[in-house]
C-alpha positions in Angstrom: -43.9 5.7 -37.0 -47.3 6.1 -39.2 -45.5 3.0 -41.6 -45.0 1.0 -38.3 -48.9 1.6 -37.3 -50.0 0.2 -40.4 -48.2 -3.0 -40.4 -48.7 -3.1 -36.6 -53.0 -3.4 -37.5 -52.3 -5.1 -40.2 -50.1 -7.5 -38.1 -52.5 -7.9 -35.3 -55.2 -9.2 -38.0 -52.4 -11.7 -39.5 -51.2 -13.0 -36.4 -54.6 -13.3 -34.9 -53.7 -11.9 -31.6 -57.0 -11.8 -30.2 -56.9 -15.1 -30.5 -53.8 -15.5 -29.1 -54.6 -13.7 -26.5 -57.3 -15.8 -25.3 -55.5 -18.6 -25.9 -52.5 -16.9 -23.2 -55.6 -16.0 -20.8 -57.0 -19.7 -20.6 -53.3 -20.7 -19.5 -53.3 -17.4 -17.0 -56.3 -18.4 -15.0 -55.1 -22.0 -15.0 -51.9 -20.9 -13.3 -53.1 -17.9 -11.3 -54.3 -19.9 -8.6 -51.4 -22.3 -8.0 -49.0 -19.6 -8.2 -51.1 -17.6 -5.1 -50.8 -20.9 -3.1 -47.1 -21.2 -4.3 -46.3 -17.5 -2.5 -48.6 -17.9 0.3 -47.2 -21.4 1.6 -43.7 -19.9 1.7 -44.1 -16.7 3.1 -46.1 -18.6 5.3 -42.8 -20.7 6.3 -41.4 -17.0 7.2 -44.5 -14.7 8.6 -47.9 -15.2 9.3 -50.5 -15.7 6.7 -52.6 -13.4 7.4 -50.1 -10.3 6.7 -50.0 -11.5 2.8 -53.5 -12.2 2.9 -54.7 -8.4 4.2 -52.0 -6.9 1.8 -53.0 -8.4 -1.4 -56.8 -7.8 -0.5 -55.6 -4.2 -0.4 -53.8 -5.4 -3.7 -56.5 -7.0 -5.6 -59.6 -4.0 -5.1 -57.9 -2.2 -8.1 -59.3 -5.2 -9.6 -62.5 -5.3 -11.2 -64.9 -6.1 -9.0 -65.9 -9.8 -9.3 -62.1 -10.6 -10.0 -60.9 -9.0 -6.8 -63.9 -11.0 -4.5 -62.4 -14.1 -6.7 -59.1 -14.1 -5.9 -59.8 -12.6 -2.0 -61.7 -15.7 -1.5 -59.0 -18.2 -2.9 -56.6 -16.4 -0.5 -58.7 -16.9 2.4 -59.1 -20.6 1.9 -55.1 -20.8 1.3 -54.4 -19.0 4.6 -57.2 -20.8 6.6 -55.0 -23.9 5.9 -52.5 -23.3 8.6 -48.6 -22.7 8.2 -47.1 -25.4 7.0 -43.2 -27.0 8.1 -41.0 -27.4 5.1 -40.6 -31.1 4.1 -40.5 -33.3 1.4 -43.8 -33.2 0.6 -44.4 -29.5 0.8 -41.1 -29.2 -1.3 -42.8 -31.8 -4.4 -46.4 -29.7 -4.1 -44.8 -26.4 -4.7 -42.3 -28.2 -7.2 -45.7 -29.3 -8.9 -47.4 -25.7 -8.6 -44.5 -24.2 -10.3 -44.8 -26.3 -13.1 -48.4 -25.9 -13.3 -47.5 -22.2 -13.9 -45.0 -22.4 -15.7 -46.9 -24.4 -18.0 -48.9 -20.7 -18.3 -45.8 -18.8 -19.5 -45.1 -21.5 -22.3 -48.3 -20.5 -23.6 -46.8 -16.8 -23.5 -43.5 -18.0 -25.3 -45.6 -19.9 -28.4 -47.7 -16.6 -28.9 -44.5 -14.1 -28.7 -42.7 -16.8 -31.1 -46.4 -16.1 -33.6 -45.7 -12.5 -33.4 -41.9 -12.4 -34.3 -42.7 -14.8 -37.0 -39.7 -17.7 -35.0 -39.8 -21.5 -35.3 -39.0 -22.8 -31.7 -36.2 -24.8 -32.0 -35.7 -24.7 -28.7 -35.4 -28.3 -26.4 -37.8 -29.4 -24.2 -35.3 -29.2 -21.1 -34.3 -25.7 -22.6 -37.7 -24.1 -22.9 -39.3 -26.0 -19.7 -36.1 -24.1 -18.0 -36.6 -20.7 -19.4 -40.2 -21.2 -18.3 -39.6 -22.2 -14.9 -37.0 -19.1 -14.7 -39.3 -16.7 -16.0 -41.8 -18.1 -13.7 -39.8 -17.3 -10.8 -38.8 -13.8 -11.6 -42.7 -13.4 -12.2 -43.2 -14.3 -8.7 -40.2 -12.0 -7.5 -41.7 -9.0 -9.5 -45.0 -9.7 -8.3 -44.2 -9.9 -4.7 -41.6 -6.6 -4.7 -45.1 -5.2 -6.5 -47.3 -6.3 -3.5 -44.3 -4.7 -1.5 -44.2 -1.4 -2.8 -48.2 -1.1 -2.9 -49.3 -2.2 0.0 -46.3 -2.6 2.3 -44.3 0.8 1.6 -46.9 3.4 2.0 -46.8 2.3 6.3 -43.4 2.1 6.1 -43.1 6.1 4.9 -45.7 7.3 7.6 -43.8 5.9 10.2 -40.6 7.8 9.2 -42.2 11.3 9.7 -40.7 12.7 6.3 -44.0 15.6 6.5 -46.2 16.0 3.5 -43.8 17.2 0.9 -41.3 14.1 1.7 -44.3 11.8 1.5 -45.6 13.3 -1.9 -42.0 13.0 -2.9 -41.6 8.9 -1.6 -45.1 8.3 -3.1 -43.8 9.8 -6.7 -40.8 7.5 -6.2 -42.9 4.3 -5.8 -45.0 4.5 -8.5 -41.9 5.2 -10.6 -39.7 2.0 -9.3 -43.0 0.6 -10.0 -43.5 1.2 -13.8 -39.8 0.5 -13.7 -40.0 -2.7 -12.8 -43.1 -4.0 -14.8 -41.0 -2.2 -18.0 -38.0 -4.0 -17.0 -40.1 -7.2 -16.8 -41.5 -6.6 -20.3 -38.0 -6.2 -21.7 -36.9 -9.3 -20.5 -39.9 -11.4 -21.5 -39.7 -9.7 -24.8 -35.9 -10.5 -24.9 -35.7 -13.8 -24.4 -39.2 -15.1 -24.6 -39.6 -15.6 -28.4 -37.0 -18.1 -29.8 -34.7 -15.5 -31.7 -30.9 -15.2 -32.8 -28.8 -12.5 -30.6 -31.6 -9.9 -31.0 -30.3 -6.7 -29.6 -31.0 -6.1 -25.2 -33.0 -3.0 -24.4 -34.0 -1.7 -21.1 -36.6 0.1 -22.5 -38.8 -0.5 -26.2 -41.7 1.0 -27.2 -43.4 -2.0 -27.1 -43.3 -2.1 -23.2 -44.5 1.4 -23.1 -47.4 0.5 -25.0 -47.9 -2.6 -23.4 -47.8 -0.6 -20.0 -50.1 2.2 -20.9 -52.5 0.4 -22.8 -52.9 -2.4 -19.8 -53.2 0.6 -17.3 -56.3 2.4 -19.7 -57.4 -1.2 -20.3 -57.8 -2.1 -16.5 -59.3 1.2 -15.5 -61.7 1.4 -18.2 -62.7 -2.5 -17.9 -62.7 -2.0 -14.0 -65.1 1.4 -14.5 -67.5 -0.4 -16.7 -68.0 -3.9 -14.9 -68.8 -1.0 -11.8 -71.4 0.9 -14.1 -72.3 -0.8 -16.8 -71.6 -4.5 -16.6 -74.3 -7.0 -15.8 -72.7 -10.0 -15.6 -74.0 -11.2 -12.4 -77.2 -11.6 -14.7 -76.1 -12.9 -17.0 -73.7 -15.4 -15.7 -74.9 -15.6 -12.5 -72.4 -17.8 -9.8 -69.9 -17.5 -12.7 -69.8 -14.4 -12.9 -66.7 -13.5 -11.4 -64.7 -16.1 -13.1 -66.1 -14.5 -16.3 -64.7 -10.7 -15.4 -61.5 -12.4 -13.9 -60.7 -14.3 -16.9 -62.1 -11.1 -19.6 -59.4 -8.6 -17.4 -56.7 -11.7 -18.3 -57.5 -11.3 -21.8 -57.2 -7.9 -22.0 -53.9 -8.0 -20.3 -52.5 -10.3 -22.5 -53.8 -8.3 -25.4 -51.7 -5.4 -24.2 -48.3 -7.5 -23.7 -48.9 -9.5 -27.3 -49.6 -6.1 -29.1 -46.6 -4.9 -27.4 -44.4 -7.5 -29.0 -46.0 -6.6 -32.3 -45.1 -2.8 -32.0 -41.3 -3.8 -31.3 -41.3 -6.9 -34.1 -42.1 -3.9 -36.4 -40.3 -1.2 -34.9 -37.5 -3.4 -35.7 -38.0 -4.2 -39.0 -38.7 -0.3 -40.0 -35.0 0.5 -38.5 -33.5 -2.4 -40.4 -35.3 -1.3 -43.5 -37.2 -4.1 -44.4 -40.7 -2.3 -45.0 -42.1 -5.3 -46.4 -45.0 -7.3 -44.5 -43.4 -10.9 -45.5 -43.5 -13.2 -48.5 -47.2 -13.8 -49.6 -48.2 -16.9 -48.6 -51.5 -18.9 -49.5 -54.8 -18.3 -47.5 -54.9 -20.1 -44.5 -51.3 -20.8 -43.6 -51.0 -18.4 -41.2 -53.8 -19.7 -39.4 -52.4 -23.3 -39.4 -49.2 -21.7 -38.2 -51.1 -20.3 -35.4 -52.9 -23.1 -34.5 -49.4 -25.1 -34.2 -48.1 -22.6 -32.0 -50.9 -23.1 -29.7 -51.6 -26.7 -29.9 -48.1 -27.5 -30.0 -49.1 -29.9 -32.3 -47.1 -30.7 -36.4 -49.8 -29.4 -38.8 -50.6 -32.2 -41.6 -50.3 -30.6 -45.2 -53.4 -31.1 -47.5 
């Protein structure tokens, strides 16, 4: 493990994953808003509006503040539109918003194909697909999230299971919870990078890092913006766009050095200690900025 830590730092400076992950955030906040007017026309279809707007609200104040005022306020303009009937038009806008997002989770796939050191050979059809797919179980995780958050705590009071069945069914939540967002790591790590017949696993250490570090990250980020920060000074009417897209970052940071603890953990167990061939200064960077840019890098 100490051998896999060292190549893991030295990895993260390499692969210039801070960079990457700012490069996954810009995407993110792209795609962040058309994916909340995506969920909120069709639940609206189903149920009123203003059910998903009070229960992410309750979602979004573990946010830091700024972010959580930023998103509230998106939600309330979505739900002030009105329910809308399902028709053509409705069904080519949230065709359009999907692929607006999904464009988001492409930027994912270049940066996980950096850190596993892949060429995406990949289609176009093929990896707009896998996007779209992932995009959509996104949306089912984030909604079953939402559920178990907001919705299931009401749900247990009105069973009358007494205080030790409640502490029991809140334990449980929070379980499923972390569950499901390590299950959703596994598959993005799985099958996001372009890879041959890597080997499936429910859980990798990489998720677990990528969990706990985006848990410490958030709390710590969300306890300093409410001490410390002074954006609103400094940024003024930006502000919140600022802390919304810095909590982005360090989210992605967490997922992306998450990939890099199982890229190495993987090479430890198949023996290959080494960090790669040497290569000549600057090629990883123009690998980097190819994977980004999407763009054939022009040799000197």
């Amino acid at each position: 493990m100490f051998d896999v830590l060292k190549r893991v730092k030295a990895e993260v400076k390499d692969d210039n994953v801070s960079l990457l992950a700012a490069g996954v955030a810009f995407y993110a906040m792209l795609a962040i808003f058309p994916a909340i007017i995506a969920v909120v026309t069709v639940y609206g279809m189903v149920a009123d509006p203003a059910q998903v707007e009070k229960q992410v609200g309750e979602l979004t104040k573990s946010l830091p503040a700024g972010a959580d005022q930023l998103l509230t306020s998106q939600l309330t303009n979505v739900v002030n539109a009105g329910r809308q009937a399902l028709s053509i038009g409705l069904v080519i806008s949230l065709l359009a918003l999907l692929w607006s997002v999904s464009s988001g989770v492409q930027g994912l796939i270049k940066s996980l194909n950096v850190i596993y050191d892949e060429k995406e050979t990949r289609g176009f059809v093929k990896l707009r697909g896998l996007s779209l797919l992932l995009t959509l179980g996104s949306i089912v995780v984030a909604v079953t999230a939402l559920a178990l958050i907001t919705v299931f705590p009401g749900a247990i009071d009105r069973l009358d299971l007494g205080q030790a069945g409640q502490v029991a069914a809140s334990v449980a939540r929070w379980v499923v919870l972390a569950v499901l967002v390590l299950v959703a790591l596994a598959v993005v790590y799985r099958w996001g990078p372009d890879r041959a017949d890597p080997r499936w696993r429910w859980l990798s250490i990489g998720a677990v890092v990528a969990l706990v570090l985006w848990l410490l990250g958030s709390a710590g980020f969300s306890y300093y913006v409410d001490n410390f920060g002074k954006y609103n000074q400094t940024y003024g009417a930006l502000a919140a766009v600022i802390i919304l897209l810095l909590w982005l970052f360090l989210s992605s940071f967490a997922v992306l050095l998450g990939a890099e603890f199982n890229a190495e953990t993987e090479r430890q167990t198949a023996g290959d200690t080494t960090t790669g061939p040497e290569r000549p200064p600057g090629e990883r960077g123009a690998e980097v900025a190819d994977d980004i840019l999407g763009e054939s890098a022009q040799p000197r």
